[in-house]
Structures are given as C-alpha cells and as structure tokens.
MDAnalysis code that builds the backbone (N, CA, C; Angstrom):
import MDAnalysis as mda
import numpy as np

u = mda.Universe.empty(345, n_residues=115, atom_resindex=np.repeat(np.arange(115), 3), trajectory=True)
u.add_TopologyAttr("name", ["N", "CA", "C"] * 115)
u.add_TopologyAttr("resid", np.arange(1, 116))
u.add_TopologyAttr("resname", ["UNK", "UNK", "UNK", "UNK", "UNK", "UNK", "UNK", "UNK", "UNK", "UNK", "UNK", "UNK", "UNK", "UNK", "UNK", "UNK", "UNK", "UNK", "UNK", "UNK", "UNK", "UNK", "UNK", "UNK", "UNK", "UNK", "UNK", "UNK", "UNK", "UNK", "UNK", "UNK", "UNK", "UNK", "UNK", "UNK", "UNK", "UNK", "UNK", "UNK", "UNK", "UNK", "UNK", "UNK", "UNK", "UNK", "UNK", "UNK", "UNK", "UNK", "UNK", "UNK", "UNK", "UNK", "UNK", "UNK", "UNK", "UNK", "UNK", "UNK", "UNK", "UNK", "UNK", "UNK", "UNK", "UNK", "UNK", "UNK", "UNK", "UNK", "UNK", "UNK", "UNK", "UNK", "UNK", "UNK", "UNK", "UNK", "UNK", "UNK", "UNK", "UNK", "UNK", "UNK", "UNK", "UNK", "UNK", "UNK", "UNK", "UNK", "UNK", "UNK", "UNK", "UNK", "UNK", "UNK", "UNK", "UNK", "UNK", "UNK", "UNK", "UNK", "UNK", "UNK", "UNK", "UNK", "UNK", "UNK", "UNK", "UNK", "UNK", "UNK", "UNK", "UNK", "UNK"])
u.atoms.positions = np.array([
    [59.974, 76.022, 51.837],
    [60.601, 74.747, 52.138],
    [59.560, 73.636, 51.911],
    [60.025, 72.334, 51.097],
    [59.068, 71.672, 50.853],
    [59.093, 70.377, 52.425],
    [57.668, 69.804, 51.913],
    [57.115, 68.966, 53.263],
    [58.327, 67.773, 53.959],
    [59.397, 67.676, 52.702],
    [60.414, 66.777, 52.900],
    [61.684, 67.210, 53.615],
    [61.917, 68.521, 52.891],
    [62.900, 68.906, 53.741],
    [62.560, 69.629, 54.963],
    [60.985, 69.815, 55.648],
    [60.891, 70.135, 56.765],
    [60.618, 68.552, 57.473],
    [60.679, 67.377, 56.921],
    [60.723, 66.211, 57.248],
    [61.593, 66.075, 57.719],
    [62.567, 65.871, 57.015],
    [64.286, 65.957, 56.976],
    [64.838, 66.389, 58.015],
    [64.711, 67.819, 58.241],
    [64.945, 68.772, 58.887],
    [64.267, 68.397, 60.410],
    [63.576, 68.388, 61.022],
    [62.793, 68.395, 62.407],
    [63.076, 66.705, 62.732],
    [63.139, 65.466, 62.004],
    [63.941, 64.243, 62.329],
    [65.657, 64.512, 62.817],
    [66.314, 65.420, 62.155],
    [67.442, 65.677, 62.586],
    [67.655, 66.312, 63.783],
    [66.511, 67.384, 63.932],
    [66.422, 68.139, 65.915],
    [65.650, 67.155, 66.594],
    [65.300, 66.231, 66.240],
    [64.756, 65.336, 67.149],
    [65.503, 64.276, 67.704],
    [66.591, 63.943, 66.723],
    [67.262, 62.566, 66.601],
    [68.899, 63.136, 67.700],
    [69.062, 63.944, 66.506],
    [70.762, 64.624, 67.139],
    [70.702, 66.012, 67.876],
    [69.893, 66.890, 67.998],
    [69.864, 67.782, 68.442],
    [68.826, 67.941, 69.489],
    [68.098, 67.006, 69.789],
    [67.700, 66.309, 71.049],
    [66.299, 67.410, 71.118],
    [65.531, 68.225, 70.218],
    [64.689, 68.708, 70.913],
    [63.442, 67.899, 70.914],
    [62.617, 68.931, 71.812],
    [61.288, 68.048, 72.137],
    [60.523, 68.422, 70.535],
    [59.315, 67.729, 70.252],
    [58.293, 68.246, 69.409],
    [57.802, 69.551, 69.520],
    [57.563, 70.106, 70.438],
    [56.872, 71.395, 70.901],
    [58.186, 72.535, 70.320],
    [59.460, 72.237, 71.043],
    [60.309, 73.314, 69.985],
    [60.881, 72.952, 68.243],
    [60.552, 71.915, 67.715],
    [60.588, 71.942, 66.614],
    [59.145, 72.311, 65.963],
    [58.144, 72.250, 66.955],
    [57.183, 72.919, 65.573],
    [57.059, 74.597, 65.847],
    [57.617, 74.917, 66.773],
    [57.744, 76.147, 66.999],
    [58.699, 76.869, 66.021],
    [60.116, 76.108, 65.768],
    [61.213, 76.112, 64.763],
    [60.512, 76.181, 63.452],
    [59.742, 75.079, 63.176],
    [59.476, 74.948, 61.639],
    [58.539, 75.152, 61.239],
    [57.879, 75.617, 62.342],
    [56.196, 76.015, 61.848],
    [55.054, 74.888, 61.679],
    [55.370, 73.854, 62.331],
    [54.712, 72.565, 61.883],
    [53.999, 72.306, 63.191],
    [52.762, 71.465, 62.924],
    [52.017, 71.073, 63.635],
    [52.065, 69.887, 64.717],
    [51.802, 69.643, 65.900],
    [52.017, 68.773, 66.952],
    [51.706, 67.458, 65.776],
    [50.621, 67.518, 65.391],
    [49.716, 66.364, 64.797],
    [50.398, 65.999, 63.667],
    [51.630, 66.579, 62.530],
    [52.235, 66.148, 61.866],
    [53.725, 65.452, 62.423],
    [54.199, 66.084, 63.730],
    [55.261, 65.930, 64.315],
    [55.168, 64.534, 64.490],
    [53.660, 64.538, 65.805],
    [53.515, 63.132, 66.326],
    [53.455, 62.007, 65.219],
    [53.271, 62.417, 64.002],
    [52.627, 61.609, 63.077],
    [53.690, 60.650, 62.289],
    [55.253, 61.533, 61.659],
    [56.403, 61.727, 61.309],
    [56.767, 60.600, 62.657],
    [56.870, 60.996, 63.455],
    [57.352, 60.252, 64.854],
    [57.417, 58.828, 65.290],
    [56.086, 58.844, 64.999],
    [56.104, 57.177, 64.718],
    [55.944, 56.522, 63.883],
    [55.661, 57.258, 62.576],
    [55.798, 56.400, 61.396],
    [57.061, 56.324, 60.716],
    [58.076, 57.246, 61.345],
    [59.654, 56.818, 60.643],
    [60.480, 56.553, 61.867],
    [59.815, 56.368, 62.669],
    [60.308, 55.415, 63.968],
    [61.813, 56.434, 64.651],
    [61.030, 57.506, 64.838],
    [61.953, 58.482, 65.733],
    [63.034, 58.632, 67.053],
    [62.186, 57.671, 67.671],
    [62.504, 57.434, 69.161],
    [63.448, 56.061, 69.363],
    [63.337, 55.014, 67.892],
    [64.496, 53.929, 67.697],
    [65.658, 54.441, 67.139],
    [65.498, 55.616, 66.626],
    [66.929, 56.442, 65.768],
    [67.479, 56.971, 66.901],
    [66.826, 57.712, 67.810],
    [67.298, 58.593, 68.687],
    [68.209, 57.377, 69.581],
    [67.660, 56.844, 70.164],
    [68.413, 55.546, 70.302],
    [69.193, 54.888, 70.228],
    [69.615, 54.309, 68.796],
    [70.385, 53.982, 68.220],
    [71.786, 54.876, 67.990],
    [71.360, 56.065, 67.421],
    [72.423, 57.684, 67.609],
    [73.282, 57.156, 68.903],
    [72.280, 57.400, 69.922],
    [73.228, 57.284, 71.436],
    [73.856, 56.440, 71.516],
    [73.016, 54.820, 71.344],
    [73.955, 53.614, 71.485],
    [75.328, 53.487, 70.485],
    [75.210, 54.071, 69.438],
    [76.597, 54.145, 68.502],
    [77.875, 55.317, 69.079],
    [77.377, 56.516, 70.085],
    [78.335, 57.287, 70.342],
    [78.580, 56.382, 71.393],
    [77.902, 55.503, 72.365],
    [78.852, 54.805, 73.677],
    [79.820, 53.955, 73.077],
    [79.216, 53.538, 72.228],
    [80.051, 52.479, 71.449],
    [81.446, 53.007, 70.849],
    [81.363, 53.701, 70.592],
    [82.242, 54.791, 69.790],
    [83.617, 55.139, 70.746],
    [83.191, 55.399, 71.851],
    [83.319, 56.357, 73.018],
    [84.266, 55.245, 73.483],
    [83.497, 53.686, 74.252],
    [84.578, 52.803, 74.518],
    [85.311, 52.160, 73.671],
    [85.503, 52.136, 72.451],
    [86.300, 51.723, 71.558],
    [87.570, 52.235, 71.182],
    [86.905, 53.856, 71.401],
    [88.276, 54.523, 71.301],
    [89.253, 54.787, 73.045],
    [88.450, 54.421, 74.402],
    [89.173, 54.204, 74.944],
    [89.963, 52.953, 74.811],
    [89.455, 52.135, 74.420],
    [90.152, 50.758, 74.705],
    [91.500, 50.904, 73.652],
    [91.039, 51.189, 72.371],
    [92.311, 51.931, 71.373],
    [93.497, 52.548, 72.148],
    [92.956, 53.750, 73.015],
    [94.022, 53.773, 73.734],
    [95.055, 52.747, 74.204],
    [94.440, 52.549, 75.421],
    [94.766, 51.616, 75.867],
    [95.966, 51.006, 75.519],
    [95.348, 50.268, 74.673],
    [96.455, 49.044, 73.818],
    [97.594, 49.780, 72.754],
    [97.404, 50.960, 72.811],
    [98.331, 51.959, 72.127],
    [99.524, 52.086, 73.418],
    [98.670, 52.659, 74.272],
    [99.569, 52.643, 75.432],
    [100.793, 51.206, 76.168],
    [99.970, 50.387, 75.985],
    [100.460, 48.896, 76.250],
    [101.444, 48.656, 75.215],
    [101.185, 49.151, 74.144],
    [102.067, 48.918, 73.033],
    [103.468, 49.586, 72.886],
    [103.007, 50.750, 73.742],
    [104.631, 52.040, 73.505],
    [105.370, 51.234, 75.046],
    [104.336, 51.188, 75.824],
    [105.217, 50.904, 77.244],
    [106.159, 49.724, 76.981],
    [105.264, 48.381, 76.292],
    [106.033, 47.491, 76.106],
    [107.647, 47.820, 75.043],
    [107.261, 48.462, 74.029],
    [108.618, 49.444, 73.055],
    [109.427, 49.776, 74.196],
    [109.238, 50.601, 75.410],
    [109.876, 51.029, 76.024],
    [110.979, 50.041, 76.923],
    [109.733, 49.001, 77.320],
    [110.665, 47.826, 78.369],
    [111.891, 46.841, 77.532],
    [110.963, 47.404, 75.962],
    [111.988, 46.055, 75.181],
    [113.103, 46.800, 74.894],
    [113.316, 48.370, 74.950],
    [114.688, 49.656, 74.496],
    [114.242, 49.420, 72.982],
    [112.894, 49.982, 72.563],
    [112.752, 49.499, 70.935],
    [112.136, 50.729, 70.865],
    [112.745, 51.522, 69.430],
    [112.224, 53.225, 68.997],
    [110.650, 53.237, 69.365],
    [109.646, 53.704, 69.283],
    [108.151, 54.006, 68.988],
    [108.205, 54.808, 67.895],
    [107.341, 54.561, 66.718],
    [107.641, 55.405, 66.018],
    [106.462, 56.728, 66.153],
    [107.164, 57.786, 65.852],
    [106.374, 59.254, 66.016],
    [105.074, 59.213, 65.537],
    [104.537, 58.415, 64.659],
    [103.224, 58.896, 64.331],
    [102.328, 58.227, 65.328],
    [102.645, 56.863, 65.783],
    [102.712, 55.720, 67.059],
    [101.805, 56.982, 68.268],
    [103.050, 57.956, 68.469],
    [103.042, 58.661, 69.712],
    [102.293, 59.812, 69.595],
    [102.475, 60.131, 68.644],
    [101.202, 61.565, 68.018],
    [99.878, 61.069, 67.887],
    [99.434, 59.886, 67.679],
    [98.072, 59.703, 67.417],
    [97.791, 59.465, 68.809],
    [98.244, 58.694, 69.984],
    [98.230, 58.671, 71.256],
    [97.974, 59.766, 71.993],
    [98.641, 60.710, 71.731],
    [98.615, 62.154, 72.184],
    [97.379, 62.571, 71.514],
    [97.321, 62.733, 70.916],
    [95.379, 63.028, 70.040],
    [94.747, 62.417, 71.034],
    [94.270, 61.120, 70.538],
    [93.145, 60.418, 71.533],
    [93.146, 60.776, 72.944],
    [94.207, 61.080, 73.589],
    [94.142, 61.427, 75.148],
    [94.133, 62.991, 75.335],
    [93.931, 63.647, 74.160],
    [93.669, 64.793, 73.894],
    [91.987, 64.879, 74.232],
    [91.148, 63.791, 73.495],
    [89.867, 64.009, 73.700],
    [89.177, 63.233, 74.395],
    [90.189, 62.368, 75.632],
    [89.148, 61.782, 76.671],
    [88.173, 62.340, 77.124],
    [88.827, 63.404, 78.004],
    [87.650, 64.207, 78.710],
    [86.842, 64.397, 78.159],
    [86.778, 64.341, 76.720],
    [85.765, 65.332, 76.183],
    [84.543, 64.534, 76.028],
    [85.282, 63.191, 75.414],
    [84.454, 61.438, 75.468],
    [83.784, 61.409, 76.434],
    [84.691, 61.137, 77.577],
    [83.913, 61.173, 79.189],
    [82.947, 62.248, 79.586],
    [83.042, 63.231, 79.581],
    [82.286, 64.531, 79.312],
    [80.951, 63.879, 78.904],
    [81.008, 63.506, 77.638],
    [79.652, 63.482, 77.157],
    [78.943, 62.068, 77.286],
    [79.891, 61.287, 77.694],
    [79.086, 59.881, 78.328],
    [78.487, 59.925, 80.017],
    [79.045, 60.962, 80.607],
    [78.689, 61.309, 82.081],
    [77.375, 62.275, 81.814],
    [77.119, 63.346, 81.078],
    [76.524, 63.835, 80.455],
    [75.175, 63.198, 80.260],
    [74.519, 62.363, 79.451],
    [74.136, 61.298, 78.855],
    [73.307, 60.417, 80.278],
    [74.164, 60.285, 81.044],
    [73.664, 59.348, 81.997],
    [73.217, 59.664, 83.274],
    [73.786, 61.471, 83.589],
    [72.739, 62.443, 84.692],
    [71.404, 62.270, 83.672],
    [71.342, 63.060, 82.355],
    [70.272, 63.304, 81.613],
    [68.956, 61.907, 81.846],
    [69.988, 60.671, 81.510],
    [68.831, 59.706, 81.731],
    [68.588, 59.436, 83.166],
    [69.342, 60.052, 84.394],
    [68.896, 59.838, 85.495],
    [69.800, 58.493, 86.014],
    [71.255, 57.803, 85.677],
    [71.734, 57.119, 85.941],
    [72.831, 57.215, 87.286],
    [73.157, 58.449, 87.749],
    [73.728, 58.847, 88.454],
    [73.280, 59.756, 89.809],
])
C-alpha cells in the first residue's frame, strides 16, 4: 500500500470512524510520529469536526422536514383535501428513522460529556 493510500486510509478512521492514533497505527502499521504529523498538517481534528457539525445539521433539518410535512397533511386533512401517497410514504420513511437520528445525536453528546 502506497504512503497515500495509507494517508487516505487512517484520515478516514480518524475523521469518521472515530479512532484514536494509537489504533490506527496499530491498523496500518504506521508510526505515532507520522500519524501526529498527517494530523496536523491536513488539519484532522477541524474535519473531525466539521463531519459532526454537518450530521447535527443534517439531523435537525430533517426533523424540521418532518415537521412541516406533518403540518402540511394535517392541514389537507382540516381542509377534506386528498394527500397525495407519495406525500404520506416519504413521511412514513423519515419517522421511520427518527430514533435512529436521535439515537445518534444523544449518542454524540454523552460521548462529549453533555449530558
């Protein structure tokens, strides 16, 4: 494996797969002193970061989607106006994967010690 794609590779368990340095050089065979090195010169710990801040973001957007999906059928309902099925199937999806949203934003915030 060349020096890039073990570059490549150990930025991605660092960034999204959350490990420490010590188990990626254990993983890839690589040295603390190249890890640390990689780390702050492609700015590791602002990606990791950023990753998270885009799934909260993510996370309340698609509740609020709800939401106004919901507001939208109820109001169909008060006015006696059809909803149409795909309307109600994509609704049913998204509230399919709240928990799972919530899950991993509760998740997230024991880990950082917020709770």
């Amino acid at each position: 494996m060349t020096k890039y794609n073990q570059l490549t590779q150990a930025e991605h368990m660092y960034i999204y797969d959350k490990k420490s340095l010590a188990e990626i050089g254990m993983e890839l065979g690589l040295s603390r002193r190249i890890l640390f090195y990689w780390k702050k010169e492609y700015k590791w710990d602002k990606k990791r970061f950023d990753a998270e801040h885009n799934k909260d973001r993510f996370s309340e957007e698609l509740l609020e989607f709800a939401r106004k999906m919901m507001n939208k059928i109820s109001a169909d309902i008060d006015n006696n106006q059809k909803t149409p099925p795909p309307e109600i199937y994509s609704l049913i999806n998204i509230l399919k994967n709240i928990p799972l949203v919530k899950k991993t934003k509760t998740n997230r915030l024991l880990t950082a010690g917020y709770c």
